[in-house]
C-alpha positions in Angstrom: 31.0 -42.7 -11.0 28.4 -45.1 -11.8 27.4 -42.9 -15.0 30.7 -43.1 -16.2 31.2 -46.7 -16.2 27.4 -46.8 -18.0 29.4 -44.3 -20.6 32.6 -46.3 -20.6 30.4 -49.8 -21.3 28.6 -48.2 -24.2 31.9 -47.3 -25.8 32.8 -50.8 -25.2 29.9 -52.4 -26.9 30.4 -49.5 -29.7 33.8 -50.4 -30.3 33.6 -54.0 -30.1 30.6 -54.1 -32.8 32.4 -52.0 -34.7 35.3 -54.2 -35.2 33.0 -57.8 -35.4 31.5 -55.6 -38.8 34.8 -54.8 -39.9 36.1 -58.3 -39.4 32.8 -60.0 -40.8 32.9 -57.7 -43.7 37.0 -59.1 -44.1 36.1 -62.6 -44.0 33.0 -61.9 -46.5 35.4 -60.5 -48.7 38.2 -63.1 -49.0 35.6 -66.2 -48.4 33.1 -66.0 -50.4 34.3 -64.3 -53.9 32.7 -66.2 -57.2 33.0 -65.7 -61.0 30.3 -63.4 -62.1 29.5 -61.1 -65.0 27.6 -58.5 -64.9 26.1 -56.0 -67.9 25.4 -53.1 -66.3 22.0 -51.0 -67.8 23.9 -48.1 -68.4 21.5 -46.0 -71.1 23.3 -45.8 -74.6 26.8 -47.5 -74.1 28.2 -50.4 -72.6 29.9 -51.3 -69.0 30.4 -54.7 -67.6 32.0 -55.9 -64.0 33.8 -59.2 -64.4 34.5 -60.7 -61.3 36.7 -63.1 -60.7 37.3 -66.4 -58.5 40.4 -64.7 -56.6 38.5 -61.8 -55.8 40.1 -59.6 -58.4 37.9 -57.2 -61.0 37.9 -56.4 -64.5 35.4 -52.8 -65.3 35.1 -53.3 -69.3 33.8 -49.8 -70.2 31.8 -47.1 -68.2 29.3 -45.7 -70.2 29.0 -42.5 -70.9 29.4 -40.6 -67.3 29.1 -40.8 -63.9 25.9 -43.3 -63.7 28.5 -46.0 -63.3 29.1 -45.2 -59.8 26.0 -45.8 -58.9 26.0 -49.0 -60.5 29.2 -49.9 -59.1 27.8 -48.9 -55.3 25.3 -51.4 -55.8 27.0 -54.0 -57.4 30.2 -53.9 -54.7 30.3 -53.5 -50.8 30.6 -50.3 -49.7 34.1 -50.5 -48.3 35.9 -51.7 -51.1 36.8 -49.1 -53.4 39.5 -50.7 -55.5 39.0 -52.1 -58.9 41.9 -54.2 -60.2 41.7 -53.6 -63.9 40.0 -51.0 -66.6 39.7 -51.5 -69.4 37.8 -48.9 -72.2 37.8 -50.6 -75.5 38.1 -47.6 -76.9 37.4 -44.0 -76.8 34.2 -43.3 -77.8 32.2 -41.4 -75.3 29.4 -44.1 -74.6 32.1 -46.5 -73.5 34.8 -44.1 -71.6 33.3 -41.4 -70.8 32.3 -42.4 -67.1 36.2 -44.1 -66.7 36.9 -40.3 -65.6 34.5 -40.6 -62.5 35.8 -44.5 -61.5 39.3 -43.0 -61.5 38.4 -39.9 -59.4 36.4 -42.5 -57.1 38.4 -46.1 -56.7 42.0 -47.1 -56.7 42.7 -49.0 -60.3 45.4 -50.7 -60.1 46.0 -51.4 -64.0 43.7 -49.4 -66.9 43.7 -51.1 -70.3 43.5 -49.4 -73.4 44.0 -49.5 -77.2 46.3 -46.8 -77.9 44.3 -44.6 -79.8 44.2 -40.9 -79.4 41.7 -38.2 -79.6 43.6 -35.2 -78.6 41.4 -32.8 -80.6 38.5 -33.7 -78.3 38.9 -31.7 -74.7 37.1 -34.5 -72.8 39.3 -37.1 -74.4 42.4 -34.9 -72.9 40.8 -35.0 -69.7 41.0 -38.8 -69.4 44.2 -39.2 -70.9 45.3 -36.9 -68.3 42.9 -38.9 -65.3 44.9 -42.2 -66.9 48.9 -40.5 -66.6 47.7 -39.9 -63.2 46.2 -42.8 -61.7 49.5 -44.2 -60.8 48.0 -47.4 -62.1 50.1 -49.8 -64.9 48.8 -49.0 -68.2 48.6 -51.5 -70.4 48.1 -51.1 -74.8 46.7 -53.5 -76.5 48.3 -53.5 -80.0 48.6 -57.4 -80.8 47.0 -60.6 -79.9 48.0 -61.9 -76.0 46.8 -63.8 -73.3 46.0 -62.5 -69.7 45.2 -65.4 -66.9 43.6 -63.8 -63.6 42.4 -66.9 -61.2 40.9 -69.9 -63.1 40.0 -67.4 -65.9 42.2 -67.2 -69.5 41.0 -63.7 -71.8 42.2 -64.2 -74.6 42.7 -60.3 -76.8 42.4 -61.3 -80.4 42.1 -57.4 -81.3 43.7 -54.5 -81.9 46.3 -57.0 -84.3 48.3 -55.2 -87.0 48.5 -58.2 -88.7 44.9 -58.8 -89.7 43.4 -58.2 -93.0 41.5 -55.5 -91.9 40.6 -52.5 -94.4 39.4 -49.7 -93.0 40.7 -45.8 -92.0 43.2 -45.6 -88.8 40.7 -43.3 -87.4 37.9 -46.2 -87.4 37.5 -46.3 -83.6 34.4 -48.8 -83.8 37.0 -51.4 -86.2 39.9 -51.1 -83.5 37.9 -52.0 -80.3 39.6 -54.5 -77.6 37.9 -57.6 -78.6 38.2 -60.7 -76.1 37.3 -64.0 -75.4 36.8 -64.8 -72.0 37.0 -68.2 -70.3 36.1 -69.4 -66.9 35.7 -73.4 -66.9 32.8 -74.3 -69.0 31.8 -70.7 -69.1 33.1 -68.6 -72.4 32.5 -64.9 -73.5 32.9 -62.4 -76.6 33.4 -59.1 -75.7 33.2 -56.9 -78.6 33.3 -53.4 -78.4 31.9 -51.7 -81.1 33.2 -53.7 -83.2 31.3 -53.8 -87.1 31.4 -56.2 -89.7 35.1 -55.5 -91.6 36.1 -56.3 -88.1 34.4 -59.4 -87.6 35.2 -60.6 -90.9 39.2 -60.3 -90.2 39.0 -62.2 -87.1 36.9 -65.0 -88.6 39.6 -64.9 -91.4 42.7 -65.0 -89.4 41.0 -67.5 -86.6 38.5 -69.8 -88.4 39.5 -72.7 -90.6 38.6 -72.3 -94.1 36.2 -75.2 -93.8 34.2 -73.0 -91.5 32.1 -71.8 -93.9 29.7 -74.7 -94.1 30.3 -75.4 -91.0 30.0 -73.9 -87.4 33.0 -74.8 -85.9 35.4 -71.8 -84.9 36.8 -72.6 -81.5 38.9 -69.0 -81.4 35.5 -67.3 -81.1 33.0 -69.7 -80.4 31.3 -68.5 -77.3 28.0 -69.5 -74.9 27.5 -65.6 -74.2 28.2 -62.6 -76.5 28.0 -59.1 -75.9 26.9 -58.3 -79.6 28.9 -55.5 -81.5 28.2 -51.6 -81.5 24.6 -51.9 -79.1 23.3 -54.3 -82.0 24.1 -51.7 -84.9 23.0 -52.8 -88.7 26.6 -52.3 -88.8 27.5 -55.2 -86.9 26.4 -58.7 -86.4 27.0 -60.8 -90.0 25.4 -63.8 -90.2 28.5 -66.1 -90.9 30.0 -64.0 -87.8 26.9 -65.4 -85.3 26.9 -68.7 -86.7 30.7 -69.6 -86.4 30.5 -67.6 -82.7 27.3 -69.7 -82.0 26.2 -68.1 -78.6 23.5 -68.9 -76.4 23.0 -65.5 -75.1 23.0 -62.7 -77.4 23.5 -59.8 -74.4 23.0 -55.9 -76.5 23.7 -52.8 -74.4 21.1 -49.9 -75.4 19.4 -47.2 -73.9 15.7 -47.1 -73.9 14.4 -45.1 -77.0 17.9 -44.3 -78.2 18.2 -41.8 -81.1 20.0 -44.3 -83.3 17.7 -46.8 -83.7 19.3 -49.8 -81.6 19.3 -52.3 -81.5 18.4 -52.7 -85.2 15.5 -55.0 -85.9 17.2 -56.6 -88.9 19.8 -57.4 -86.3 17.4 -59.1 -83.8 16.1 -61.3 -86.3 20.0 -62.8 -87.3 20.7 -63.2 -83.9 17.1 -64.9 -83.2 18.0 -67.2 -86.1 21.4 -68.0 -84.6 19.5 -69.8 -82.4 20.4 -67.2 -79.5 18.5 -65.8 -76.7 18.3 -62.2 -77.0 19.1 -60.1 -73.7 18.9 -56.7 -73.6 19.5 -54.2 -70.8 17.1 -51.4 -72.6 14.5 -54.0 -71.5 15.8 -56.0 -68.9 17.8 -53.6 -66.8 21.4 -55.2 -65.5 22.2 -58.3 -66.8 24.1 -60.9 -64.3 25.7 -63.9 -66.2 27.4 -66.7 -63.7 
């Protein structure tokens, strides 16, 4: 008798911890969420986690494949396994490649996307098919609109058939999801791959024509930005980083990449910007509040 009532008291104190953790971990979870940006070191190609002031979260690529798990473990508790939105800027393999792994792994509730196809390519097939079925809202970016989440407005200024924009319809680094993102006094350019035609048809459409002797270009002006195509010679113009005037120049590149980035000739424009350079080839994951 008395050793089951020593059994049926361990149970007890087993059970009761177990629900305190559960509860804790609750009230962790709808107390203490914060706005927070995070580029994720990812080798050659770009992820960032935006989290928001409601809780909700935004995965903006994946990288390649499935390394972005392990980020994502790290970077979330281990009981929440639901990620609000996805978006891949587009389908290059550097940037949606891993998408394939989140959707096998957490519960998206939305997945934006830019509409373009690659049904040649038998890995592209497999994430269109992982995207059909997810279950999750699918959103196409296709013209400029405005999504609110919490206190932060992202603003999608690209893919827009109406710019000026002169380049083949199978240009996947010239139709990236570009967006501004802003949270209070906190503002962000996410770019994609985007390359210089690209750049130069936003600052055409969204910059006064004064803005060339000047550095005013409120559209795009942003304190951080997550410079174009891993810091590419390709991307990056001068006028481009001068009306955007950021503080933090953040490039996402593997270490010792086989193309070269991020280009030198690129550094130096963005050094004369007057921006801080940040790089996750050096610095590993880069948290932005």
């Amino acid at each position: 008798m008395l050793k089951s009532k020593k059994i049926l008291l361990a149970a007890s104190i087993v059970l009761i911890t177990s629900l305190g953790l559960v509860l804790y971990f609750l009230y962790k979870q709808n107390t203490q969420h914060k706005f927070q940006v995070t580029f994720f070191d990812i080798g050659q190609g770009d992820a960032a986690l935006i989290q928001f002031g409601n809780g909700q979260k935004m995965l903006v690529d994946c990288g390649a494949d499935k390394k972005i798990l392990a980020k994502l473990g790290r970077a979330l508790p281990f009981y929440d396994r639901n990620i609000d939105f996805l978006l891949a800027t587009h389908p290059d393999l550097d940037h949606y490649g891993g998408c394939v792994d989140v959707l096998k792994n957490y519960k998206v509730k939305e997945i934006i996307i830019n509409g373009h196809k690659k049904e040649y390519d038998a890995y592209w097939r497999t994430w269109d098919e992982a995207v059909k079925n997810e279950g999750a809202n699918i959103k196409i970016i296709n013209s400029p609109e405005v999504l609110i989440i919490a206190s932060s407005t992202l603003e999608f200024l690209s893919p827009d058939s109406s710019l000026d924009l002169d380049v083949a319809s199978d240009d996947n680094n010239n139709y990236s999801i570009v967006f501004r993102l802003k949270n209070q006094e906190k503002s962000f350019l996410f770019t994609g791959d985007m390359e210089i035609p690209l750049e130069n048809a936003l600052m055409k459409k969204y910059c006064s024509p004064t803005s060339s002797s000047t550095s005013v270009c409120p559209a795009l002006e942003s304190k951080v930005l997550k410079v174009g195509h891993h810091g590419s010679d390709s991307s990056s113009g001068e006028d481009f980083l001068r009306l955007v005037s950021p503080e933090k120049a953040v490039i996402s590149s593997g270490k010792n990449n086989k193309y070269g980035h991020p280009s030198l000739r690129v550094l130096r424009k963005a050094e004369r910007s007057g921006a801080e350079i940040l790089r996750t080839d050096t610095l590993g994951d880069i948290i932005k509040y």
